[in-house]
C-alpha positions as CSV (number, residue, x, y, z in Angstrom):
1,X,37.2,32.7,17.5
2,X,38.7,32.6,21.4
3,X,40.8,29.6,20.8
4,X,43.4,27.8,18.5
5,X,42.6,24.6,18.4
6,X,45.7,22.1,19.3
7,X,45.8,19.5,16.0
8,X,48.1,16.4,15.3
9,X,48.3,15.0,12.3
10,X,48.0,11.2,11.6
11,X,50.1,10.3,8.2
12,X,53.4,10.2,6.7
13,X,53.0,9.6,3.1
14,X,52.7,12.6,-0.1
15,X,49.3,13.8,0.8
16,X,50.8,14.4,4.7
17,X,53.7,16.5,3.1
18,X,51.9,18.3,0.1
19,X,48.3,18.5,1.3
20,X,47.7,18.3,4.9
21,X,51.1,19.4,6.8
22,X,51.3,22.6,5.5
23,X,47.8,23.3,5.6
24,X,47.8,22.9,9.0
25,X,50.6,25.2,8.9
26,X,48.8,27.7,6.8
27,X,45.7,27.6,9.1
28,X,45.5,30.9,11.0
29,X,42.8,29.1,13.9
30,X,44.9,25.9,14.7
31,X,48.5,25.1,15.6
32,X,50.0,21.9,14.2
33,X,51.4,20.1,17.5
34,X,53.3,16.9,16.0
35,X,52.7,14.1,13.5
36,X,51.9,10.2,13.8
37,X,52.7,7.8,10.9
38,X,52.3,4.0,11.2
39,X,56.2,3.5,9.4
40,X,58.6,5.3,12.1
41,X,61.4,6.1,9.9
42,X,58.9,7.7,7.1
43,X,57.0,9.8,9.9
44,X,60.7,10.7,11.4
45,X,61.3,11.9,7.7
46,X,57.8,13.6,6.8
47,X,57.7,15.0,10.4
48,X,61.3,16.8,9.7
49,X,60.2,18.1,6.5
50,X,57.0,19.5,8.2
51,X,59.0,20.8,11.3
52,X,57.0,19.1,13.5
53,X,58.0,16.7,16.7
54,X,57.4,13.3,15.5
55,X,55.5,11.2,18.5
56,X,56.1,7.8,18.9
57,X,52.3,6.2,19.2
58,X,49.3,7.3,18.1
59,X,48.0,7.7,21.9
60,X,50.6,9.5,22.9
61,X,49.6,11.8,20.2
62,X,46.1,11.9,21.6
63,X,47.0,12.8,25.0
64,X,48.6,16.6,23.3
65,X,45.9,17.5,21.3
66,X,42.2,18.5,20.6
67,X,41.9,17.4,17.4
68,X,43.3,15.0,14.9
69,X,43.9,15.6,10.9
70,X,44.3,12.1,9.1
71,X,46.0,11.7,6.0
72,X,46.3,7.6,6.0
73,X,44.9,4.9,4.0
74,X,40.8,4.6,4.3
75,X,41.7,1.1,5.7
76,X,43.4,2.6,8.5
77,X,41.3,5.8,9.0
78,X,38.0,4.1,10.8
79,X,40.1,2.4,13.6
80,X,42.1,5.2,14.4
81,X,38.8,7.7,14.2
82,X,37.1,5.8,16.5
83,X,40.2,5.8,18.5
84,X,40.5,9.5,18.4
85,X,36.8,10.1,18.7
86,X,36.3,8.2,22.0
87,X,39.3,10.1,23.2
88,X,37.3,13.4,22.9
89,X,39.1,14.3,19.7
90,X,37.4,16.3,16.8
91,X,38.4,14.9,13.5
92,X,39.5,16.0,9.9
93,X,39.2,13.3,8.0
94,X,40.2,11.9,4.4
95,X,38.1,10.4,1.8
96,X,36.9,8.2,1.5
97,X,36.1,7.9,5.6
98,X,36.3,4.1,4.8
99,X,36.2,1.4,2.3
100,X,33.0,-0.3,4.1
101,X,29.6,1.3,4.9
102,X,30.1,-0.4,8.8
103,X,33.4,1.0,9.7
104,X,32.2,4.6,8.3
105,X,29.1,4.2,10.4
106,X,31.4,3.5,13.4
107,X,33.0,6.3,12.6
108,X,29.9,8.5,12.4
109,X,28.7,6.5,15.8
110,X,31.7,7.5,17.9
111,X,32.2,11.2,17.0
112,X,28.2,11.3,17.3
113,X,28.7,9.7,21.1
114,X,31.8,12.0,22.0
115,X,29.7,15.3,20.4
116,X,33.2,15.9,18.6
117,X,32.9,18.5,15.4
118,X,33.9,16.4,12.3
119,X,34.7,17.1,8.7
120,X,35.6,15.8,5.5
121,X,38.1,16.9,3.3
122,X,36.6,16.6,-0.2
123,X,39.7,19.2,-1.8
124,X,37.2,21.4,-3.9
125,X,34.6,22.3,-1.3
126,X,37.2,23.7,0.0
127,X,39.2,25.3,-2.9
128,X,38.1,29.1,-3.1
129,X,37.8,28.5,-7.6
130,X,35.7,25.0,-6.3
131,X,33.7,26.7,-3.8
132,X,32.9,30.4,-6.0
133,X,31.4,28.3,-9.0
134,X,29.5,25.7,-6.6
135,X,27.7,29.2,-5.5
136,X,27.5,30.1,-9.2
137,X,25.7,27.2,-9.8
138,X,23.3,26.8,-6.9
139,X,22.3,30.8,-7.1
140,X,21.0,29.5,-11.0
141,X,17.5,27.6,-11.6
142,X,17.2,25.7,-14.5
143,X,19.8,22.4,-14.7
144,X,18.8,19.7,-15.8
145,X,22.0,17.4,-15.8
146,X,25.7,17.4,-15.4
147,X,28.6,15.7,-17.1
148,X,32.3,15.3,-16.4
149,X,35.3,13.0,-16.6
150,X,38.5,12.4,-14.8
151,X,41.2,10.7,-16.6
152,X,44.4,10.3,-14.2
153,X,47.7,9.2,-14.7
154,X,48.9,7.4,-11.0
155,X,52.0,6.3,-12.4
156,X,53.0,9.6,-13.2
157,X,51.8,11.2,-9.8
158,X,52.9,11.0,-5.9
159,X,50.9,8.7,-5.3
160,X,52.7,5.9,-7.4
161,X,53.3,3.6,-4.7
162,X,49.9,3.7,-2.9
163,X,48.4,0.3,-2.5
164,X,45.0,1.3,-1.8
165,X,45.1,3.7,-4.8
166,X,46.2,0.8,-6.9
167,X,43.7,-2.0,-5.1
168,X,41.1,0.3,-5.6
169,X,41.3,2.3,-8.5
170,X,39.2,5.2,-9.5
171,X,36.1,4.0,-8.3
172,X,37.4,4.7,-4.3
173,X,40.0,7.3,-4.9
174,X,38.3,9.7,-7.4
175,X,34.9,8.5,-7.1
176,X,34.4,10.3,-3.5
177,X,35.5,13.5,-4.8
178,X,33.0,13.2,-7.8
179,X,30.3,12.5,-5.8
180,X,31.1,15.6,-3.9
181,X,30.8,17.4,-7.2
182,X,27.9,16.4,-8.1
183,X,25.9,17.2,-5.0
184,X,27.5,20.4,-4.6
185,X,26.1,21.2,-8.3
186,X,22.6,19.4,-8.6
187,X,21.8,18.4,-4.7
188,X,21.8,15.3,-3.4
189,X,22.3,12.1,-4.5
190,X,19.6,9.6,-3.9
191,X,21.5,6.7,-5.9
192,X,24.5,5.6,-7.8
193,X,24.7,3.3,-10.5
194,X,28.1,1.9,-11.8
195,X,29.1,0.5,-15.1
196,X,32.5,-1.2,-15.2
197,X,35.0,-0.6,-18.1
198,X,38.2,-2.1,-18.9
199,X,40.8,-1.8,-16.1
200,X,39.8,0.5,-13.1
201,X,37.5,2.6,-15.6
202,X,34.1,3.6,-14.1
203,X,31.0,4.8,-15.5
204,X,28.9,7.0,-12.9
205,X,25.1,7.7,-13.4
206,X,23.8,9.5,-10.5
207,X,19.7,10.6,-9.9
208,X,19.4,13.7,-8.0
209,X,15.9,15.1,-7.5
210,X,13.2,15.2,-10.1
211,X,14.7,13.3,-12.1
212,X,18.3,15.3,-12.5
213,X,21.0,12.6,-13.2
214,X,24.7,13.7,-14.0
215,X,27.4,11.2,-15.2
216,X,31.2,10.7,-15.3
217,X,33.0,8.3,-16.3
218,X,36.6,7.8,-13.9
219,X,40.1,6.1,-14.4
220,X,43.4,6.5,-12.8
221,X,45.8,4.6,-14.5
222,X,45.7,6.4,-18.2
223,X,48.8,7.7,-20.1
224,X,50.3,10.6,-18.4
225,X,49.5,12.6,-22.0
226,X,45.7,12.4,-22.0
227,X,45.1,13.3,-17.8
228,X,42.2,15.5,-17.9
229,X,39.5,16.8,-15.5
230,X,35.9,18.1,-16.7
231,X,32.7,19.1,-14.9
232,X,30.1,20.6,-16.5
233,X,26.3,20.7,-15.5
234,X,23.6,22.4,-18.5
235,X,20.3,23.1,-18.9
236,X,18.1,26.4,-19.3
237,X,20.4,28.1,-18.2
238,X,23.0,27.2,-20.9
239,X,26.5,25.4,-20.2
240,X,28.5,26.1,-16.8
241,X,32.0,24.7,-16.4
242,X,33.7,24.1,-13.7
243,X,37.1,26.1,-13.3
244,X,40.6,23.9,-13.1
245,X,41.8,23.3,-9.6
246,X,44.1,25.7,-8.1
247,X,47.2,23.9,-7.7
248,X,47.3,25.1,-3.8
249,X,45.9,22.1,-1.3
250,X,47.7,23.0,0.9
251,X,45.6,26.2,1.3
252,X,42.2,24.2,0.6
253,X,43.2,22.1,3.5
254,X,44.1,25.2,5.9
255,X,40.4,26.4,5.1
256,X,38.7,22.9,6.1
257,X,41.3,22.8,9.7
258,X,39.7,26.6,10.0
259,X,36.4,25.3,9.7
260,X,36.9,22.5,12.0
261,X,38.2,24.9,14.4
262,X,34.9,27.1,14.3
263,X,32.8,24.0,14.3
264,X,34.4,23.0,17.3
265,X,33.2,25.9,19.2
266,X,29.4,25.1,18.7
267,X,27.4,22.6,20.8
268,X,25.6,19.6,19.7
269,X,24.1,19.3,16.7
270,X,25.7,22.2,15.2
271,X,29.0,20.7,15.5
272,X,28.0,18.8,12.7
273,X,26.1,21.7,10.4
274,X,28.4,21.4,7.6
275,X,27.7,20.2,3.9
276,X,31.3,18.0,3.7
277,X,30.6,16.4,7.3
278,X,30.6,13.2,8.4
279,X,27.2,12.7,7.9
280,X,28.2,13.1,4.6
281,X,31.1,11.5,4.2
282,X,29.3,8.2,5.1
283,X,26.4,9.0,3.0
284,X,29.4,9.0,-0.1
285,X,30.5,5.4,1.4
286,X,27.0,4.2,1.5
287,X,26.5,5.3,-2.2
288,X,29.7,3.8,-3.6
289,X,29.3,0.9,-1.7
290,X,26.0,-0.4,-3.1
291,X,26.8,0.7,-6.6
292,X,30.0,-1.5,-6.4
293,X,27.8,-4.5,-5.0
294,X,25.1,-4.0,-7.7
295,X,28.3,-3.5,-10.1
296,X,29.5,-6.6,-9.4
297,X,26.9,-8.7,-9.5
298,X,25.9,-7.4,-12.8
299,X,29.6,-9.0,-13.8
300,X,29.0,-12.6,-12.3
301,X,29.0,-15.1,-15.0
302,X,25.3,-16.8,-15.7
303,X,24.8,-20.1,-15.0
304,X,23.4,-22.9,-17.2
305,X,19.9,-21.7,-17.1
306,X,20.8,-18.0,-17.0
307,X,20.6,-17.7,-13.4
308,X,23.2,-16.1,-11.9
């Protein structure tokens, strides 16, 4: 590569100090210029931690960079992606890229308009165990479904005091990531369907091609004692599990700044070549978004003569 790209990060809560700050720091094709956070005295603190300058505005931000990696709430990211996008900014962006399929598409709109690369960071497309079995499993015919669960515990987590996360639930926070799964396994996904349990627990059904579904059923807010992760797809071919996470990231997110640096060097369309872009990213919105409309109007109390 002939340059390092110049990248600020937006963000000043647990995923900025764990996840994103020193992945930026970790990347070998970008330097980490300073950090943004809406809450002055947190980003003061999170940018100290970091050793990074802390810049007063987001614009200001802007005017010393090339690219921007966001680590805010998916309410905030749209705005400020547009924002960066229209600046001439290449983006690295959390998911989900918004809570709304029309602030994602402005999203897509803007970095389309600018011709500004643009990722997403879904953690295990970019986690070297995450990415090695993905290839496993694509290299092997033969699957005809895939299964999986994720049982978190927020309480118990950094993320404790995240609205969104707790406004949300499972269905926007871990959702995304399973969606991710489940395309990087069986292709992908031509529609969601959602079944609500009690609290934030979700029930995913998901068709892929010819009739391939895979399902998962989601919560965040379980006992601490019974957090667990599974993903298995099966068919012909036998059973294929996927491995735990490595508990590094960090370094997943140095990999997707790395790849946003390289993607930055094509032109035009290839800019956005990349199975966790943007294109994607909104696709994931899209999906989620109709399968919580259908979700909830499957909930709506009939009327007298059983219309809803």
């Amino acid at each position: 590569m002939s340059a390092v790209l110049r990248v600020g990060l937006a963000g000043n809560g647990p995923w900025a100090r764990i996840a994103s700050g020193p992945g930026l720091r970790a990347a070998r094709h970008v330097r980490p210029v300073g950090l943004w956070g809406r809450d002055p005295g947190r980003a003061a603190e999170a940018a100290g931690e970091l050793q990074l300058p802390a810049y007063p505005d987001f614009d200001a931000l802007l005017d010393d960079v090339d690219a921007v990696a966001f680590s805010v709430a998916p309410t905030a990211q749209p705005g400020l992606a547009v924002r960066a996008a229209r600046a001439g900014k290449h983006l690295l962006l959390d998911k989900p890229v918004a809570l709304e399929v029309h602030a994602a598409e402005a999203v897509l709109e803007a970095a389309t308009a600018a011709d500004v690369a643009a990722l997403v960071f879904f953690t295990d497309r970019f986690m070297p165990s995450g990415r090695a079995w993905f290839e496993e499993v694509a290299a092997t015919s033969g699957w005809s479904g895939g299964l999986g669960h994720w049982i978190g515990a927020l309480d118990g987590s950094p993320f404790a005091g995240s609205a969104w996360r707790r406004r949300n639930g499972a269905f926007w926070d871990l959702g995304p990531h399973m969606l991710s799964t489940f395309t990087a396994t069986l292709g992908p996904v031509h529609e969601l369907t959602a079944i609500a349990g009690p609290g934030d627990v979700v029930h995913f059904v998901a068709r892929h091609h010819d009739g391939v579904t895979s399902c998962a059923t989601l919560t965040q807010f379980a006992p601490t004692a019974v957090e667990s992760v599974e993903f298995m797809v099966w068919g012909a071919a036998g059973i294929s599990r996927k491995p735990p996470r490595d508990d590094r990231p960090d370094l997943a997110f140095a990999a997707a700044a790395d790849e946003l640096a390289a993607l930055a060097e094509r032109d035009g369309a290839a800019r956005r070549d990349h199975p966790s872009g943007l294109g994607f990213g909104v696709h994931v919105v899209s999906l989620l978004a109709a399968a919580e409309a259908a979700m909830q109007r499957a909930e709506e109390p009939e009327g007298p003569l059983g219309i809803a």
